[in-house]
DRENNU-754659 format. One record per residue (C-alpha): x, y, z; residue number from 1. Coordinates in Angstrom, 2 decimals, decimal comma, m for minus. Layout:
BEGIN
[atom [X Y Z] NUM]
...
***
This chain:
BEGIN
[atom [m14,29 m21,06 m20,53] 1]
[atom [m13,85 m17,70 m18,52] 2]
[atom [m11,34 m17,81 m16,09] 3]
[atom [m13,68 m17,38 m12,82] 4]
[atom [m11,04 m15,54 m10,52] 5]
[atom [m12,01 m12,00 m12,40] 6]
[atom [m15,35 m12,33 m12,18] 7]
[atom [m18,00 m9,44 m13,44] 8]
[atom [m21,19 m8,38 m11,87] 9]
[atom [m23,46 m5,85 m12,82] 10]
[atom [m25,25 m3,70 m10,52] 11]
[atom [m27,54 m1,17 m12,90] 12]
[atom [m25,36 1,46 m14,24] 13]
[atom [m22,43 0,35 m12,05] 14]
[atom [m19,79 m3,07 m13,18] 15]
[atom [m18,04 m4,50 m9,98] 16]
[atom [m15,14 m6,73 m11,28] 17]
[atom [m13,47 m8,71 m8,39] 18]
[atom [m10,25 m10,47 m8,61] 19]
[atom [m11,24 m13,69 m6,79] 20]
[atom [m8,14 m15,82 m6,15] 21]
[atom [m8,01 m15,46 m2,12] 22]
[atom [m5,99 m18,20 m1,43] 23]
[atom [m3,38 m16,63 m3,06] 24]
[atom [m4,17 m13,34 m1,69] 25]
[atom [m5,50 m12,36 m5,17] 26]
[atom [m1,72 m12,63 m6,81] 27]
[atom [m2,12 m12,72 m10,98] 28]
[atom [m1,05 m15,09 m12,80] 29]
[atom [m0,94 m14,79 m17,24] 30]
[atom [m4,50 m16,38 m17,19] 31]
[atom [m5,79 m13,00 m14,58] 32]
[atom [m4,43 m10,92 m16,45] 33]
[atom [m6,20 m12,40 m19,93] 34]
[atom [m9,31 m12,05 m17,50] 35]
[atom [m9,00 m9,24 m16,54] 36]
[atom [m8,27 m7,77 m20,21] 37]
[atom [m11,63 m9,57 m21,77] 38]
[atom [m13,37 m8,06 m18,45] 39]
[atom [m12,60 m4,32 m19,36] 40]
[atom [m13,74 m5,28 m23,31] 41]
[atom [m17,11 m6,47 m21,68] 42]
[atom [m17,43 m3,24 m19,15] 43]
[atom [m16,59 m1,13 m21,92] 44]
[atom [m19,12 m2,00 m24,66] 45]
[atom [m21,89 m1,88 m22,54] 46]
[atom [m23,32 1,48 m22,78] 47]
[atom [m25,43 1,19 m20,13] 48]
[atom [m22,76 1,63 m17,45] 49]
[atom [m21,64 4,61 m15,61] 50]
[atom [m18,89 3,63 m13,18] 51]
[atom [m16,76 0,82 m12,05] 52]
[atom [m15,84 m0,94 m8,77] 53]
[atom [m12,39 m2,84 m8,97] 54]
[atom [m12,22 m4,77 m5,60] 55]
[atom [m10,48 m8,39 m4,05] 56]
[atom [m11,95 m10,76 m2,59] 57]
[atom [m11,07 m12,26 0,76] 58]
[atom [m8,29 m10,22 2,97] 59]
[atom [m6,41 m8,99 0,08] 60]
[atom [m7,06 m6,22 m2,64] 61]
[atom [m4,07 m7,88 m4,72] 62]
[atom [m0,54 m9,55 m3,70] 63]
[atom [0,54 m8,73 m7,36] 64]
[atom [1,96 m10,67 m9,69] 65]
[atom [2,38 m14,19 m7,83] 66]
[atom [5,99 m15,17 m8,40] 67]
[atom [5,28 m18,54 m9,10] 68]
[atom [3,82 m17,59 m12,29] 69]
[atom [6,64 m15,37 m13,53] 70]
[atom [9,77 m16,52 m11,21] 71]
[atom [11,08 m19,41 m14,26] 72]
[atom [10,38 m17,45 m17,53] 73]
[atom [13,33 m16,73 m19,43] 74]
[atom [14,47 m13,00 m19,86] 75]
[atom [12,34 m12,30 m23,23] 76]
[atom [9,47 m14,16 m22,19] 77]
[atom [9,52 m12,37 m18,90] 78]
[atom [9,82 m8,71 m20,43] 79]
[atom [7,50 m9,54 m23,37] 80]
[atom [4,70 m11,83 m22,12] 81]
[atom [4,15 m10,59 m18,62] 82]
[atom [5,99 m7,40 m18,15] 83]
[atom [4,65 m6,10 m21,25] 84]
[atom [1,26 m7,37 m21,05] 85]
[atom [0,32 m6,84 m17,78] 86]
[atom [1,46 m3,09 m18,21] 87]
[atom [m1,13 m2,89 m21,55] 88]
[atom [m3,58 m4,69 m19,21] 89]
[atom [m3,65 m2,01 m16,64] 90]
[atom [m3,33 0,85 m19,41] 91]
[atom [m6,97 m0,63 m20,87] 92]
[atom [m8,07 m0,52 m17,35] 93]
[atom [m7,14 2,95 m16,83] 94]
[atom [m8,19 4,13 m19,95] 95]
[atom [m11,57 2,94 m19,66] 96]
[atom [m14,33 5,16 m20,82] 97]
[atom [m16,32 5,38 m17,30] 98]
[atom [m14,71 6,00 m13,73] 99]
[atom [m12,53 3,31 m12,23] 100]
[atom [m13,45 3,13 m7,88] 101]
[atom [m10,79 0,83 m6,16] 102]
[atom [m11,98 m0,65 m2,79] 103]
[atom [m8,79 m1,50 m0,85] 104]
[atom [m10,40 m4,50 0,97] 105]
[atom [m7,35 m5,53 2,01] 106]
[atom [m3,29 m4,88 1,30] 107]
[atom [m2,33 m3,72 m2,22] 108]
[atom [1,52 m4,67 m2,61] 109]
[atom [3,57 m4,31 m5,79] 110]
[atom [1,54 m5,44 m9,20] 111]
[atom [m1,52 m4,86 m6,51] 112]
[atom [m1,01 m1,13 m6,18] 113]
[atom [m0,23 m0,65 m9,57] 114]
[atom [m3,78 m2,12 m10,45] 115]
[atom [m5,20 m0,01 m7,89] 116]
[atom [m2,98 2,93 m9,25] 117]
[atom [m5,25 2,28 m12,60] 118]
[atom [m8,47 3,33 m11,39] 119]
[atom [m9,29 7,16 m10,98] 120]
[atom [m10,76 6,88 m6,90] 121]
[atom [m8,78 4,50 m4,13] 122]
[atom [m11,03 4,06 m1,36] 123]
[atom [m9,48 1,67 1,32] 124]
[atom [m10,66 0,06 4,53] 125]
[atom [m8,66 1,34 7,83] 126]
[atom [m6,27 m2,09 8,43] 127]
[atom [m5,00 m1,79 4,62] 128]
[atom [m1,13 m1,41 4,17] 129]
[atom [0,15 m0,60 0,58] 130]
[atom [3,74 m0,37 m0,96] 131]
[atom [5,84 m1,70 m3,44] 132]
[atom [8,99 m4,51 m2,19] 133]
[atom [9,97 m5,56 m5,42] 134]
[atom [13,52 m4,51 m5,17] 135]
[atom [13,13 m6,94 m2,30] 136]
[atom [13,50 m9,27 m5,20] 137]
[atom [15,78 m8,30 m7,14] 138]
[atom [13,43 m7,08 m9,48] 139]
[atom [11,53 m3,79 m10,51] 140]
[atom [7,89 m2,69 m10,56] 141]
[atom [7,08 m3,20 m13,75] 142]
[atom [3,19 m2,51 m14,32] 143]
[atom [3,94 1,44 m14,47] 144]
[atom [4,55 1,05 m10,91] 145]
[atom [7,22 3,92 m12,09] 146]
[atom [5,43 5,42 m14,46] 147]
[atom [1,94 5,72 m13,79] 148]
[atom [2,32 5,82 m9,81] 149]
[atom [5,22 9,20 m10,59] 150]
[atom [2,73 10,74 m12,86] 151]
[atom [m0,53 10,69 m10,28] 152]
[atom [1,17 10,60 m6,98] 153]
[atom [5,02 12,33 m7,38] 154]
[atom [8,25 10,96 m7,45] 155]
[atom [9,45 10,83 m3,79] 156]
[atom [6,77 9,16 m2,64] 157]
[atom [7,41 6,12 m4,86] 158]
[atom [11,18 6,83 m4,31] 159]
[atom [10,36 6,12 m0,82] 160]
[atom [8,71 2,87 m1,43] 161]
[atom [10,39 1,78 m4,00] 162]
[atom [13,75 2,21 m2,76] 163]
[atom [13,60 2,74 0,97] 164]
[atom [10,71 m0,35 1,06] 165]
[atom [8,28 1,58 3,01] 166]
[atom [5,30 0,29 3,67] 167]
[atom [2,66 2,55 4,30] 168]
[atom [m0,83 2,17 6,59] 169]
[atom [m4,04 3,61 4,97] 170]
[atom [m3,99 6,64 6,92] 171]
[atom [m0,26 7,53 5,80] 172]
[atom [m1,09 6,68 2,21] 173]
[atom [m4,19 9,35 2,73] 174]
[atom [m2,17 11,88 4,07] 175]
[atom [0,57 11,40 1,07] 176]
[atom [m2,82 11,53 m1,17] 177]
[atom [m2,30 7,70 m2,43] 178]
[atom [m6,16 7,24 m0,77] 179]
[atom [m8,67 9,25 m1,40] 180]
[atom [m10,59 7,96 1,73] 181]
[atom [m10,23 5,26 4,32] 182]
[atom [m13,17 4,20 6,06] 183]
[atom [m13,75 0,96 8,78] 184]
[atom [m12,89 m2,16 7,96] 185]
[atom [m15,46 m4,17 6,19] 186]
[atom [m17,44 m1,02 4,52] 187]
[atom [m15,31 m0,31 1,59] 188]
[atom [m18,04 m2,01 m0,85] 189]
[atom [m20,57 0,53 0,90] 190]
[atom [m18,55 3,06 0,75] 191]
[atom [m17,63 2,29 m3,41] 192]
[atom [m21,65 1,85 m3,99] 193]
[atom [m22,18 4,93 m2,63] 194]
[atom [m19,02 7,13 m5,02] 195]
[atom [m20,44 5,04 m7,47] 196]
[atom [m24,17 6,18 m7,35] 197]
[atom [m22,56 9,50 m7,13] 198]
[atom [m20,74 9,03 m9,92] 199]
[atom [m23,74 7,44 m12,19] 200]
[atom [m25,91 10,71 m11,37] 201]
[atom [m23,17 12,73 m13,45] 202]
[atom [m23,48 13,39 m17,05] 203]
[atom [m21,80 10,38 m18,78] 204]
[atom [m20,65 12,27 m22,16] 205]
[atom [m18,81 14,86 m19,53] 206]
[atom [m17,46 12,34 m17,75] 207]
[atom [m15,87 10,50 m20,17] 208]
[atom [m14,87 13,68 m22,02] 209]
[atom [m13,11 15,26 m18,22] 210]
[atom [m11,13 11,90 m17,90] 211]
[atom [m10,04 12,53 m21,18] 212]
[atom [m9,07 16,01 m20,19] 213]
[atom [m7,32 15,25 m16,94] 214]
[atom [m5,22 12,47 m18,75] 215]
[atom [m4,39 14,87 m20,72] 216]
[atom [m3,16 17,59 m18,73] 217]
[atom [m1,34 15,13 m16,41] 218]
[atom [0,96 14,03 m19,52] 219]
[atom [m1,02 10,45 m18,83] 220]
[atom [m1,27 8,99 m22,40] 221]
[atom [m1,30 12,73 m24,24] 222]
[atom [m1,25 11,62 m27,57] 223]
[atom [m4,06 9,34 m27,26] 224]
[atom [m6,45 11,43 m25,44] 225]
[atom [m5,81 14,37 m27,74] 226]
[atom [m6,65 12,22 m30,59] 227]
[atom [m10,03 10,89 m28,19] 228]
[atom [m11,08 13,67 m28,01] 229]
[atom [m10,42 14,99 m31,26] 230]
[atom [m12,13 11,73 m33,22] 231]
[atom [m15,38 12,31 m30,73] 232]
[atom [m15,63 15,92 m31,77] 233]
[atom [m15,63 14,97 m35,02] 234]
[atom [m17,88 11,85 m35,12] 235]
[atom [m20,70 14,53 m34,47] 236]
[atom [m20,14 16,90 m37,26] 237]
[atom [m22,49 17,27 m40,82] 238]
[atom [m19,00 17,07 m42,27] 239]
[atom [m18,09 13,33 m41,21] 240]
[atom [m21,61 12,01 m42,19] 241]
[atom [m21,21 13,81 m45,32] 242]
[atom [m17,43 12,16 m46,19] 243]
[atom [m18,81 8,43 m45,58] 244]
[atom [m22,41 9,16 m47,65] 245]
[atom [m19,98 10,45 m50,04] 246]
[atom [m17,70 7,47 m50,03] 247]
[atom [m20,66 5,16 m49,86] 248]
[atom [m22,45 6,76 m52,88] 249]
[atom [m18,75 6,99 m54,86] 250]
[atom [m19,22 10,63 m55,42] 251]
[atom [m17,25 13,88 m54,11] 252]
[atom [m18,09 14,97 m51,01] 253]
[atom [m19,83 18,38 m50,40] 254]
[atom [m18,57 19,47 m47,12] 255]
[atom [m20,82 22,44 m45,41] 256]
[atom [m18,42 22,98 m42,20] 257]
[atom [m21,15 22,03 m39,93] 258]
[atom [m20,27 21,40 m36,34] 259]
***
């Protein structure tokens, strides 16, 4: 049975997937996370879509990981099944073919920010606060909290939440370029729809080929978007059909270099 706090909806071209566990402020446990990996295998083999809305439901965008779930495993359970799968969770996430839109509906702490950290546009209502107190715990962010968050956002910035604590409002995170737009509270989902239409109206070939690109250049995942976008190019040349007809038909293949 699907686990119904990551639920999927589909909107035409556009996937909203909602992490719906508000009484727990939308904290993951290992059974989200499974979710929310079989949700990103659904969004991405539908062709059909153009863009994505990752969003929380209730007053929360996501508490994080809730400590309950991780706070008895031993050391090499903790490092291998949640550390370590959480972090290839939120790498499928980010790596998904179509645009990722976060709408901040409500505080993203810790494991919450990283997933919001994921997606390619933050949009967040006006009363959101964001930051990352794990060393509040004695422990470390460990969904590329210092990884991913360094590589789109800069290193004093998560220096400054990591290690000073700070918690910052929607407008500071704007202004330190953590948001890309904060709008009243209650019209973040409006506000998503709308990047989203935006975003549908775009060619989706380019689109997936630019977030390929910008990975790229940003030293996100280089090796595998090189190798992306090589395997795409060639998917579409005379001289791939030609190797499998020739494989097929157990004969040697008569490339023609056509691109």
């Amino acid at each position: 049975m699907a686990d119904e706090r990551i639920r999927v909806d589909f909107e035409g071209p556009i996937a909203i997937v909602t992490v719906a566990r508000p009484e727990k402020l939308n904290a993951f446990d290992i059974d989200m996370l499974k979710a929310l990996d079989s949700a990103c295998d659904t969004v991405e083999a539908r062709r059909d879509l153009r863009a994505v809305i990752l969003t929380g439901e209730g007053k929360a965008f996501s508490a994080g990981g809730d400590i309950k779930a991780w706070g008895g495993m031993e050391p090499a359970a903790f490092g291998h099944d949640w550390v370590r799968f959480g972090h290839r969770v939120f790498e499928r996430l980010a790596t998904l073919r179509m645009p990722v839109i976060a709408a901040l509906n409500g505080h993203a702490l810790g494991g919450g920010l990283e997933l919001a950290a994921a997606a390619d546009i933050r949009l967040a209502e006006k009363q959101v606060k964001i930051g990352l107190p794990e060393t509040s715990l004695g422990m470390v962010p460990g969904w590329s909290g210092t990884q991913r968050l360094v590589a789109r956002f800069g290193a004093q910035i998560v220096r400054r939440m990591v290690l000073g604590g700070e918690m910052f409002s929607a407008a500071e995170a704007r202004a330190e370029g953590l948001i890309d737009a904060v709008v009243e509270t209650g019209a973040v989902m409006q506000a998503a729809r709308d990047y989203a239409a935006r975003v549908a109206g775009r060619g989706p070939a380019a689109l997936e080929i630019s977030k390929l690109m910008i990975a790229s250049a940003s030293g996100e995942d280089k090796g595998a978007a090189v190798e992306a976008l090589g395997s795409i190019l060639v998917a579409k040349t005379g001289d791939l059909k030609e190797g499998v007809a020739a494989f097929s038909e157990k004969r040697e293949a008569r490339f023609k270099g056509e691109w």
